[in-house]
N, C-alpha and C positions, 0 to 999 in steps of 0.2 A: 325410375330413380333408384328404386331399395336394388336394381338388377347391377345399376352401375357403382353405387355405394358396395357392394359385397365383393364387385373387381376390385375396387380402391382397396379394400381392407385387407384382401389376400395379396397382392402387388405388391404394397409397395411395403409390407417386415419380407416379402420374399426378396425384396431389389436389396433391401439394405442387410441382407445376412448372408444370402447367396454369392451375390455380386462383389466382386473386390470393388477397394475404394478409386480406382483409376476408369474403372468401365463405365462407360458413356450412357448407360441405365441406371449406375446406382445410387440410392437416397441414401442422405449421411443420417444420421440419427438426428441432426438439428433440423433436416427439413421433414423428418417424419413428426419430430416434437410438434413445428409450425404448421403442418398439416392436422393433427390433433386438436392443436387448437383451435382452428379453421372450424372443425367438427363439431367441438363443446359452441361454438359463436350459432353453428345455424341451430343445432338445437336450440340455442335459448332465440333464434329468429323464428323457429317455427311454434314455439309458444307464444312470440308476440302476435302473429301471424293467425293465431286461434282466435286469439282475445277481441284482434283487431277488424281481421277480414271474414271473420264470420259471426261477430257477435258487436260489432259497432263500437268498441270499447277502442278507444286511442290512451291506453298506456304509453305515459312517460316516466315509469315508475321500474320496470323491471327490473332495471339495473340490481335495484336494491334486492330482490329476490337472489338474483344471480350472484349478490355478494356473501347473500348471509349462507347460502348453499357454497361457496366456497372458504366464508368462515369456519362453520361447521367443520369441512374437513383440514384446514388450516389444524386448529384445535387438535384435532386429534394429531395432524404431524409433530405439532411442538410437543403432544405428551410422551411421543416418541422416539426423541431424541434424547431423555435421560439426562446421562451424565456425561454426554457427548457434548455437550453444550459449551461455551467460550465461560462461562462459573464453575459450569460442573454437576450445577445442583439437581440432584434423581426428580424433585417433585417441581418448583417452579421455573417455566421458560427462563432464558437469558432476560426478556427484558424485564421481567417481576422482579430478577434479583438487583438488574441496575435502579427499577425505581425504588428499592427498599422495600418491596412486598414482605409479611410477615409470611403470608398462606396464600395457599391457591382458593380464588374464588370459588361460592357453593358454584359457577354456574360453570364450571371449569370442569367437574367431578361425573364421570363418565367417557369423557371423552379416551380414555387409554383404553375402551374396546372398539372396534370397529364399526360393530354393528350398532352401536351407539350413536356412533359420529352419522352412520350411513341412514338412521334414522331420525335424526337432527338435521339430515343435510334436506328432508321433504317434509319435517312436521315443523319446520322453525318459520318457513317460507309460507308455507301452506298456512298455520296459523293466525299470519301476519294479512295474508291476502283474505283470509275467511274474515278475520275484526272489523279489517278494513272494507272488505266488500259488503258485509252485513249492515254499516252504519250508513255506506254510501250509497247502495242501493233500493235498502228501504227508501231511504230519504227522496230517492228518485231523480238522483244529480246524473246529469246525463254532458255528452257532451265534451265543450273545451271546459267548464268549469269543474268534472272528473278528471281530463288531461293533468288540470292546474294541480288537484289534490295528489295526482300519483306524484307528478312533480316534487310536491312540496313534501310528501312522504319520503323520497328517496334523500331529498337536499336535509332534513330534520336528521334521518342517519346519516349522513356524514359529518355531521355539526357533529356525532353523540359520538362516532368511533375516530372520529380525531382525538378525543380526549383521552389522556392517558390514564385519567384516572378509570375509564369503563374498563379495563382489564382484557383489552386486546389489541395490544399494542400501539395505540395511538399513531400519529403519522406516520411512522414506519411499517406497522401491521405486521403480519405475521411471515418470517422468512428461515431461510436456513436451514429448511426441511432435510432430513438423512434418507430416510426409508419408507417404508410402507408395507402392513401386513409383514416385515422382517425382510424386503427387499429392497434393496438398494436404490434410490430416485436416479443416480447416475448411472446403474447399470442398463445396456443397449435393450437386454429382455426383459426388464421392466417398461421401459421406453415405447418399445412396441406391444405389450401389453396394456398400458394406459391406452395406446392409439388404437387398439381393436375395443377396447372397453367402450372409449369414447366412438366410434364407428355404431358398435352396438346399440347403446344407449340411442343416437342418434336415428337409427333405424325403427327400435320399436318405439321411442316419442313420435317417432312421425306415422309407423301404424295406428297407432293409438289416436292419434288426431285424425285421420283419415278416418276411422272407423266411427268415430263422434262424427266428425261432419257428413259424413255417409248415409247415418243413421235417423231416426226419425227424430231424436234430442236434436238433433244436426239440423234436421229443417225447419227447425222450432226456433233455433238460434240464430239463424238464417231471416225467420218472420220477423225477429225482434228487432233483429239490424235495420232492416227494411221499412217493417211499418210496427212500432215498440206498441204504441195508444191499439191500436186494432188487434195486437195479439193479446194486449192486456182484459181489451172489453169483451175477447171469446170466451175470458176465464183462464187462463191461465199465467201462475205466478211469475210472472218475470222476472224479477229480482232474485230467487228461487236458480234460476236457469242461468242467469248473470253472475249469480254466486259462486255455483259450482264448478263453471266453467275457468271464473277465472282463479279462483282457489289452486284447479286442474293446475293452467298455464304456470302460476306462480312454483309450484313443485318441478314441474318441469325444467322450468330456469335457474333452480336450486342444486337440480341434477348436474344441469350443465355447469353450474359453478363449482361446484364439487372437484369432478373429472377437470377442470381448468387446472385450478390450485397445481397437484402437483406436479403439471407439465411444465408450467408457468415458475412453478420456485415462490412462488412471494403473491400476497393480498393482504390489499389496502386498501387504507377508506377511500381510494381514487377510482375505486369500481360503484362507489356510490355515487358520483358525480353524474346530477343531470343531462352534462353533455352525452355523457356514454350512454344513457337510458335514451336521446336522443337519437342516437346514432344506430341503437338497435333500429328503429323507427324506419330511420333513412336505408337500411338493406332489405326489409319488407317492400318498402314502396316501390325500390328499383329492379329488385328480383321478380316481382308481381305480388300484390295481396291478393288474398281469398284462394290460394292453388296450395297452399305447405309447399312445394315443391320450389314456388317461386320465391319462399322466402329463405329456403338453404339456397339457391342461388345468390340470391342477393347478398348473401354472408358470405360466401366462396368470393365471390368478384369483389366485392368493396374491402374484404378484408385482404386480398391479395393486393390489389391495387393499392392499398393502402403502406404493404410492407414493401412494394418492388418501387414506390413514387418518394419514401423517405430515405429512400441510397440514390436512385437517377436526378430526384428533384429536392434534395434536402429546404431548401428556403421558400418553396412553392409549391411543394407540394398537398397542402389545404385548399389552396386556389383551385388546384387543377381536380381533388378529389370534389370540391365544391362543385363546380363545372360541369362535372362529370352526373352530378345530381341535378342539376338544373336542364341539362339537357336530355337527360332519361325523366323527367317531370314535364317537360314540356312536348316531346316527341314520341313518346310512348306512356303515355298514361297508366296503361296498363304493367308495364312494368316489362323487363327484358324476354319474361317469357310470353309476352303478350304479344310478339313478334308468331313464337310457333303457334299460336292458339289462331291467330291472323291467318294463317297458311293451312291449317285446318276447315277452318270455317271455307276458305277461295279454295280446295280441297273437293 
């Protein structure tokens, strides 16, 4: 995978800078955008993909990780756009000055350095999943009645960043981004610089995983899925190992939200919607759990299908992305790459 991942990433800013725009090779800048994006989705699938196929955990909760990692850098775009803005004003975003803001919020104040934001965008995420996993796993909640809580954790942030009074833009959220680092969001080699960033990122999250579930933490996390009561009565903490891992995962998804942001233009409280935490769910299960590998698959295919089925099939296309999961649930269990593992094994 990382052999074919390092093609993609050298291709295709060569197709789209090399190549005129008539040549039957070349990527426009919007489909390198939508391939980027593609990128930032299987990272945060191969974090769910940690939590879920190798440590039992059924988060339905990610999403919210994935949001507040692209709040974070959100933040930092609006603090640099100045006096670029449709007010003008050097210190608060457009929409502070439309709702009457006096000042910018204490939790506002950092973000015009980068390294700040880049710092925020894994310690906001990570925090939230360490409070939350430390209360939830003591307690020994296992199960669909943890699915319910991550649920109900993500659906509580949305209730809270709709509100315009939280001081992040409420239903609209945060858009209208200029630059970055003093480069342009619209320019082509910014473009493809996010899109190797976001390739990178994607590469070393998934060594990173690899190497955890490779490793002896890895088959410890493995025992727990499997049989949680018998690893606990060997002596060892499992809540402990549940923690850490999924603390891991929630930074990871913060990453990815981060690197979305400003390909994407715009984050809102619609990235905290259950459905979407859902949905990450659904490209694990079809790509295959337990492999990493199967679950950037499952993010390539359902995201692609996703954008090519709402231009061919605009009023059916849910139906037929539905469909499309019921029949990889019922006919491959294992999930799309459970087909090559099938050919292996008759191998």
């Amino acid at each position: 995978m990382l052999a074919l991942l390092a093609f993609v990433t050298l291709v295709v800013p060569l197709c789209n800078i090399l190549l005129p725009e008539g040549h039957v090779l070349h990527i426009s800048t919007y489909t390198m955008t939508l391939l980027g994006k593609y990128l930032c989705y299987a990272l945060l699938a191969i974090a769910v993909d940690l939590v879920w196929g190798y440590l039992g955990i059924l988060s339905l909760g990610h999403g919210a990780f994935f949001a507040l990692g692209g709040y974070a850098m959100g933040m930092y775009l609006m603090r640099q756009i100045g006096t670029r803005g449709m007010y003008g004003d050097p210190v608060l975003p457009d929409f502070m000055v439309f709702l009457n803001w006096q000042e910018l919020p204490w939790f506002w104040h950092g973000f015009h350095w980068f390294w700040f934001a880049i710092l925020m965008v894994m310690l906001v995420p990570g925090l939230l999943a360490l409070l939350f996993g430390w209360f939830a796993f003591r307690s020994r909640v296992t199960g669909v009645y943890l699915s319910i809580m991550t649920q109900a954790l993500t659906y509580a942030l949305l209730l809270a960043f709709f509100r315009n009074e939280m001081g992040f833009g409420g239903n609209n959220g945060l858009t209208d981004f200029k630059d970055i680092l003093g480069f342009s969001l619209q320019a082509d080699s910014t473009r493809i610089a996010l899109f190797i960033s976001s390739a990178i990122a994607l590469g070393a999250g998934y060594l990173s995983c690899l190497y955890i579930t490779r490793s002896r933490f890895g088959k410890l996390c493995t025992a727990i899925r499997d049989q949680e009561d018998r690893t606990r009565f060997l002596g060892y903490r499992v809540e402990n190992f549940k923690l850490w891992v999924f603390t891991f995962s929630a930074m990871l998804a913060g990453i990815a939200g981060a690197l979305y942001v400003p390909q994407v233009g715009i984050i809102n409280p619609g990235e905290f919607a259950p459905l979407a935490s859902i949905e990450i769910v659904v490209w694990v299960a079809i790509g295959g759990r337990s492999t990493l590998y199967g679950a950037v698959v499952g993010a390539l295919l359902v995201n692609y299908a996703k954008s090519y089925l709402t231009a061919a099939m605009p009023d059916a296309w849910l139906f037929a992305l539905g469909a499309v999961f019921v029949l990889v649930t019922l006919l491959l269990p294992k999930g799309v790459t459970g087909l090559f593992q099938k050919k292996e094994i008759s191998k």
